[in-house]
Each structure stands twice: as C-alpha cells, then as structure tokens.
N, C-alpha and C positions, 0 to 999 in steps of 0.2 A: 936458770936460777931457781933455786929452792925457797918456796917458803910455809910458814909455817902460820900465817894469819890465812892464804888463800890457796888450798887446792883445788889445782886447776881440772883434774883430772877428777877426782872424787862429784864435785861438780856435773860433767860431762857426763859419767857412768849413773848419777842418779836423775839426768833428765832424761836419759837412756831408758833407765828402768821405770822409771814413770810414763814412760809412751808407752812401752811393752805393757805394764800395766794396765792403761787402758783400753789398749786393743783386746788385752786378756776379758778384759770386764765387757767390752762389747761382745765379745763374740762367745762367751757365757750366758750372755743376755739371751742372742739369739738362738745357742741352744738350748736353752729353757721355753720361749715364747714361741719357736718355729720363726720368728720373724726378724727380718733384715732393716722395716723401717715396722720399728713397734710405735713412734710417737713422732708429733709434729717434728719436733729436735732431733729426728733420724734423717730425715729430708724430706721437707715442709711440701714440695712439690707433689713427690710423688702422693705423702700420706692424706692429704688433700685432695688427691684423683681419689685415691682408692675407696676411700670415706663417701665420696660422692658416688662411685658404685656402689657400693656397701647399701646405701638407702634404696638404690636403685633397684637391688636384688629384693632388700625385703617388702618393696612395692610388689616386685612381679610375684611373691611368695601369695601376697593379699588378692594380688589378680588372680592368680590361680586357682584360689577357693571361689571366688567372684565365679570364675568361667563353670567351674564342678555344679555350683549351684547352679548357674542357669544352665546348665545342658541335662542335668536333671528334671530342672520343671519344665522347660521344652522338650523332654522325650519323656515325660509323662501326658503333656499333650499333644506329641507324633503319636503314642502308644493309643491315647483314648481314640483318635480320628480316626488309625487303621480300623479299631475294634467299631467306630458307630460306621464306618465303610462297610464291613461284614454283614453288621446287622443291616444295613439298609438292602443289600446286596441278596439278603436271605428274605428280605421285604418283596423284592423285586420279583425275587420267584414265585412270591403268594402270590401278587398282583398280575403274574402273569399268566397264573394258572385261573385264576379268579374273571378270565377275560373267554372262558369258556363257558358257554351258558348252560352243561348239563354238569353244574358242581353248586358244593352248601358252601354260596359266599359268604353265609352268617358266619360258618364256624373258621373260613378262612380268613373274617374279619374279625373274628377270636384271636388267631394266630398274631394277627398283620398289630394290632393295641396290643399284643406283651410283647412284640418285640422295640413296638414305639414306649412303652415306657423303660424299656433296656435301654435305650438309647438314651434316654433322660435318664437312667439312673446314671448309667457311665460319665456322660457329658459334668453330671452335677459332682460326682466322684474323682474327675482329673484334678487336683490340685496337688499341690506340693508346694510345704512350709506353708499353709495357709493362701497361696497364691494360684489362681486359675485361669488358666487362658484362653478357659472354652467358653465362659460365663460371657465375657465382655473383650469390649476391642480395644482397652489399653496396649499404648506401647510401653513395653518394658525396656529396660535399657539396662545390658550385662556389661559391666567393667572390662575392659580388653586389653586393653594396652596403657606402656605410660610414652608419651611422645616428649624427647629433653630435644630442645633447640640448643643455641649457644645463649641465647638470653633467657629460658624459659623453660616450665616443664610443664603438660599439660595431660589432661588422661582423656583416652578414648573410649567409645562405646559401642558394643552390638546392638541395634533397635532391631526386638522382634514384638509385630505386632500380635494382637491376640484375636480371636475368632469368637463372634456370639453366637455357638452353636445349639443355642437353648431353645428349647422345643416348645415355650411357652409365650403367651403375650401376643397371638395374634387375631387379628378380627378380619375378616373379608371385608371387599371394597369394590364394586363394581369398575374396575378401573379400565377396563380393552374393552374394545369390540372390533370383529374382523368383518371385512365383505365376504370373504368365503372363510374356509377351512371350518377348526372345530374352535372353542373357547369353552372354559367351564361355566359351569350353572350361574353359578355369584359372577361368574365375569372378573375375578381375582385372578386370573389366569388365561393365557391364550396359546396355541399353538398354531403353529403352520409350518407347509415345507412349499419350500422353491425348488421348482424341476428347473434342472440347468438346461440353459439356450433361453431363457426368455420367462420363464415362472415368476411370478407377480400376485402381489398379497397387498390390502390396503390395511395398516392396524392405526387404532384410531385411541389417543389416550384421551377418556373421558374425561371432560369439562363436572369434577366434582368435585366435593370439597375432600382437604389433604390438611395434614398436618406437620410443622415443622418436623423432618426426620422420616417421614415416609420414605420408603424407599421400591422405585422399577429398577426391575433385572431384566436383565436379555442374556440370553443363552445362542448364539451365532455357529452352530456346529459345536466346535470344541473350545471356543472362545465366550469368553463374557463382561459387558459392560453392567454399568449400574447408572443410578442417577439420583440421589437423595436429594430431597426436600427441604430450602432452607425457610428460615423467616420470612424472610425478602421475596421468596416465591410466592409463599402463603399469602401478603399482604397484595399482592398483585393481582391480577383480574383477570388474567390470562394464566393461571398457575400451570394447566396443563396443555399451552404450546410452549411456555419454558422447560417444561420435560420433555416435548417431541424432542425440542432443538439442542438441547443438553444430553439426550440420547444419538441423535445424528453424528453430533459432531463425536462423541463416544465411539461410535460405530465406524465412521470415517476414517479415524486414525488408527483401528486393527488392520484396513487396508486389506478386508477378506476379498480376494481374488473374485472379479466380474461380481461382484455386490454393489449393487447402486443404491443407496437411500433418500428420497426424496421429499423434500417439506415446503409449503406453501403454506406463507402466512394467510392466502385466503381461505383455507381451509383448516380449522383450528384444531390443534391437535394429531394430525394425520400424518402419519408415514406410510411413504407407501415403498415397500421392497421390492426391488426387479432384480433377476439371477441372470446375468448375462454371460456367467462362468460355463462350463460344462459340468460338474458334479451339480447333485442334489443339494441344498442347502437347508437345513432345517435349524428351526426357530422359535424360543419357548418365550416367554415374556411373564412374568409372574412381579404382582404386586406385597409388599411386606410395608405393615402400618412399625408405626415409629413405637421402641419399644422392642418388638418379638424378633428373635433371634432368627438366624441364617435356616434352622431348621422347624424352624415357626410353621411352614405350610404340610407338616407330618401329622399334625391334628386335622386337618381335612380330607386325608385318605381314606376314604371311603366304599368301599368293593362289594359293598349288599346289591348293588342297580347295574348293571351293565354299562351306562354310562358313568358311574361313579369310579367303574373299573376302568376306564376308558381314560377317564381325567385321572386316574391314579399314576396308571404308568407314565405319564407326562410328568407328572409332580415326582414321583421318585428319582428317576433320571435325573433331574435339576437337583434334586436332594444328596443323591450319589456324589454327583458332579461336587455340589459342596462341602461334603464332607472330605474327597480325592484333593481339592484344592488346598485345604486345611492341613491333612497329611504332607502333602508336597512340601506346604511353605514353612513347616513345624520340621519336619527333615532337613530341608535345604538351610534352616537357622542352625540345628544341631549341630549338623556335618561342619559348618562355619565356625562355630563355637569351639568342637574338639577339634579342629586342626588348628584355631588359634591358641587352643589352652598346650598343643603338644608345642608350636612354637615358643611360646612361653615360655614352658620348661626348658627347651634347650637353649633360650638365650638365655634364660639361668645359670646353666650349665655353664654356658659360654663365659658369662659375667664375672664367676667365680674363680674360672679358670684366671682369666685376665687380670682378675685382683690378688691369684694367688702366684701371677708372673711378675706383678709389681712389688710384691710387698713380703713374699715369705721368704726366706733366709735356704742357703744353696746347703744344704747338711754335707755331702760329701766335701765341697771345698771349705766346710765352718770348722770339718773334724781336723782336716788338715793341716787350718791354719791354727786350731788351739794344741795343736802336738807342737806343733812350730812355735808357737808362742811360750810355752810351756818350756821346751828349750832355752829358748832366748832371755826368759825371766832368769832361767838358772845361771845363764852365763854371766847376763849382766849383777848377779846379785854378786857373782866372784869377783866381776870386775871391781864391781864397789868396792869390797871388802880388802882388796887388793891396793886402791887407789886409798885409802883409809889409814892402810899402812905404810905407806911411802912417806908421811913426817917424821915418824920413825926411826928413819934411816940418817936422818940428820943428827940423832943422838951420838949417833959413831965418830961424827968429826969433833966432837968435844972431850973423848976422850984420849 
C-alpha cells in the first residue's frame, strides 16, 4: 500500500542518516581532540579512572621537584663532609709530625688553626636555599612518594637527619678519669686500649655537675655510642652512674666480639672494660657540653707541648671519625633520594602511558572508520532523496 500522509521508507533512510551522522560527529570529535573518551558522556567509568591518574601524575610531577631539591641540599652536605674529612685529614698529618720532638710546633700550630678555621668556614658555607645540615640536627623530611589505598591517599617522606658539625660552643669538663693508660689535661677526654686475651682498663665518669644536653661519646674501635644528658638526669643525684649505665647498656647492644663492660652500683660511676677477644681493642671517650657541635673538641688541639700533641692525635681520630660518619649518612640519604626521584619519573612514565591506553582514540582505526562513514553518509543521503521521491509516483495513477 502506497501512501502519501506516511513514508515509510523516507522515514527509515533518515534515522539511517542520523546515526551515520552521529558517528561522523563523534569520530570528528576524536580526531580533533586525539581522544576516544574526551568527557564524562564518553564513558563515565573509564573518564573517571583516568582523571584520578591524571591528579596522580601531577602529584608525582610536584614529587619530583620535592626529591631535586633535597638531593641538592643533601649533596651539598655529603660535598661539605668529604671536604671538612680532607681537612681534618691534612690536620692529622700536622699532628703527626708535631709528635717529633726536634720540629717548630708553634708554626705547625700555625698550620693546624687555618686549617681549623677552613673547616668552619666550610661547615658555616654548606647550605642550600637557606637551609644547612651541618649547623644543627634537625630532621628534614623530602616528599617521596604519594601512597593511594582503595579508600585513601597519603604522601610519604625521606627523614634525613642533619649533623651539628660546628666547631664552636664548647667548654671542657673534667668528666673521666682512668686507673691506668693516658686521659687529657682538663680530663674532657680519655683514651685507652685493651690488649686482646684479657686487657682491662677502669674508666670512671666523674660525679660533677652537667647539664641538660651534655653529651659522652665512646668510640669502641670502629664503632660508637653516645649518651646525652637529660632533665631528669640533671635533677638526680646520681647523674653520673645514670651515664655509666646508659653507656653500658649502649655498649652491650653493639655486641663487640669478647668486650665485657662492667658496672657496679657500689662503685659510682665506673666502668670497667675487660677484652676477652683476641684483637686489640681501643677506646676514646670524649665529653661535649650541651650546645657545641660534633666538632666542638677542634678548638682544643693543641701541638706547642709534646703532650698536647699527644692528646691531639686522639682528638683528631675521633674528629675524622665524625666527620666520615657525616659523609656516609649524607651519601646513603642521597643515593635513596635519586633512586627514588628516577622511580618517580618512570612511574610517571608509566601513569601516562596507562591513561593514554584508557582514553586516547585508535587514529588508524578513527581514519578508517571516518572514510567509511563518509561513504555511508553518501549513500544514505541517496537513499533519502530516493525514498522522497516514491510519493511521486502515485501521480501516474491519476492520470
């Protein structure tokens, strides 16, 4: 049946060309935009993921300046350490030459103060962006990562702490005394060694006054404890067998091979060392008043007196030692630093990748299908145009 209120066909060819239509128009879309899901209304799921990488990337972007700056200002304080390591190092050799009694210890104690204020010029000179990790023991804390749970997103942190390697602020203290071996003049310092099989040394922390923040060091061969001074010690009456005991138990958990450490509350203040090992074991004990920095006991090196030079070389060693430490732990943050900031970058890499699997449009299969579409538009316009004219044809039966 023919009619001439409803074609049926004209109809069909133009819902026809309205599809083609708007495929044409999406797939236009996306080769304009490069992308397959340009807006929520493309596919709410995927564009929704992608979005949430999207932030995620330009967090790690933000990380990555994060990590640049701190591996900079941590290898400008690896950089200073090695250099006050040289000097002290270059110190060492004065002091060692200084330990022969036919040389001018004056002028090698000329030498030994410019290279001790080289070392304070440098130390005061590490900083970057205003910030210095030689001056004081702040932990700094470098942005590192960003950590997404399923319910949550949280950021993480490198904590590298900083070293008071400053050469100032300190004042002697009478704080050891040994039964045998040697100790310095003020008694701010003690040395001894332990011959292995049986070597035995009584050091004794003097019963004086201290103040919050003081700080004993020991030096155990290649190893070293500490033992700072708190309130609570100070307001106590026993302050200096709470350092023995705070030192032992220090000493006990390095677990140095055949070293026994011995303490007896009836005798206040006293350690006594026995080497039950077979090596030598040698042992520096050095006091630091609250305040003066790691390299605080470099104003006491003294090398005009034979025993000055004597107390020298003990004091440098521990100074070295401190300064090596420093470098280590300023290396070991870096080296953690730049292999976090290259992970970084390549889960970037990675992130981008992934949002550009999800969301960017296939170009070889988009050109194909707008050539195809492109046909199809043509055909059906004929169609149309065809179906259009088939009322038409109903003119012919009336004549």
């Amino acid at each position: 049946m023919s009619s001439i209120l409803t074609n049926t066909s004209a109809m069909v060819a133009l819902q026809t060309l309205r599809g083609i239509n708007k495929g044409l128009a999406q797939t236009q879309t996306e080769i304009s935009t490069g992308k397959s899901v340009g807006s929520a209304r493309d596919n709410a799921a995927v564009w929704a993921i992608s979005k949430t990488m999207e932030s995620d990337v330009k967090g790690f972007k933000a990380i990555s300046d994060s990590l640049a700056l701190g591996s900079s200002t941590i290898g400008v304080a690896r950089q200073a350490s090695e250099t006050v390591t040289d000097l002290l190092t270059q110190m060492k050799g004065l002091i060692v030459a200084a330990q022969e009694e036919n040389v001018d210890r004056t002028k090698i104690q000329t030498d030994i103060t410019a290279l001790g204020e080289q070392v304070e010029s440098v130390v005061n000179a590490a900083q970057f962006n205003g910030l210095n990790l030689l001056t004081n023991n702040a932990t700094v804390s470098v942005l590192s990562s960003l950590d997404r749970s399923a319910s949550a997103v949280s950021a993480s942190t490198i904590d590298v702490v900083g070293k008071n390697m400053s050469t100032g602020g300190y004042a002697a203290k009478a704080a050891f005394s040994l039964t045998t071996g040697s100790a310095s003049g003020d008694q701010d310092r003690a040395a001894f060694s332990l011959d292995g099989g049986g070597g035995t040394e009584t050091l004794t922390i003097e019963d004086t006054t201290y103040a919050a923040g003081d700080k004993i060091s020991l030096r155990i061969g290649d190893q070293s404890v500490s033992y700072t001074v708190s309130a609570t010690d100070v307001a106590a009456t026993t302050t200096a067998d709470l350092i023995a005991v705070g030192l032992k138990n220090a000493i006990d958990s390095l677990g140095v091979d055949g070293l026994e450490v011995d303490y007896d509350s009836g005798s206040p203040g006293e350690l006594v060392f026995t080497n039950n090992g077979t090596p030598d074991v040698s042992v520096t004990a050095q006091f630091q008043n609250a305040g003066s920095g790691d390299l605080a006991t470099l104003s006491t090196i003294n090398v005009t007196s034979g025993a000055g030079a004597a107390d020298a070389l003990a004091t440098i060693d521990s100074l070295i030692e401190t300064s090596i430490d420093a470098a280590a732990s300023f290396g070991s943050a870096q080296k953690r630093i730049d292999t976090q900031a290259e992970f970084v970058s390549n889960l970037t890499d990675s992130l981008t990748s992934g949002i550009g699997s999800l969301v960017d449009a296939d170009m070889e299969a988009t050109s194909a299908r707008l050539q195809a579409l492109q046909v199809q538009q043509q055909l059906a316009t004929q169609s149309l145009s065809i179906a259009n004219q088939q009322p038409q044809n109903i003119l012919s039966l009336f004549r």
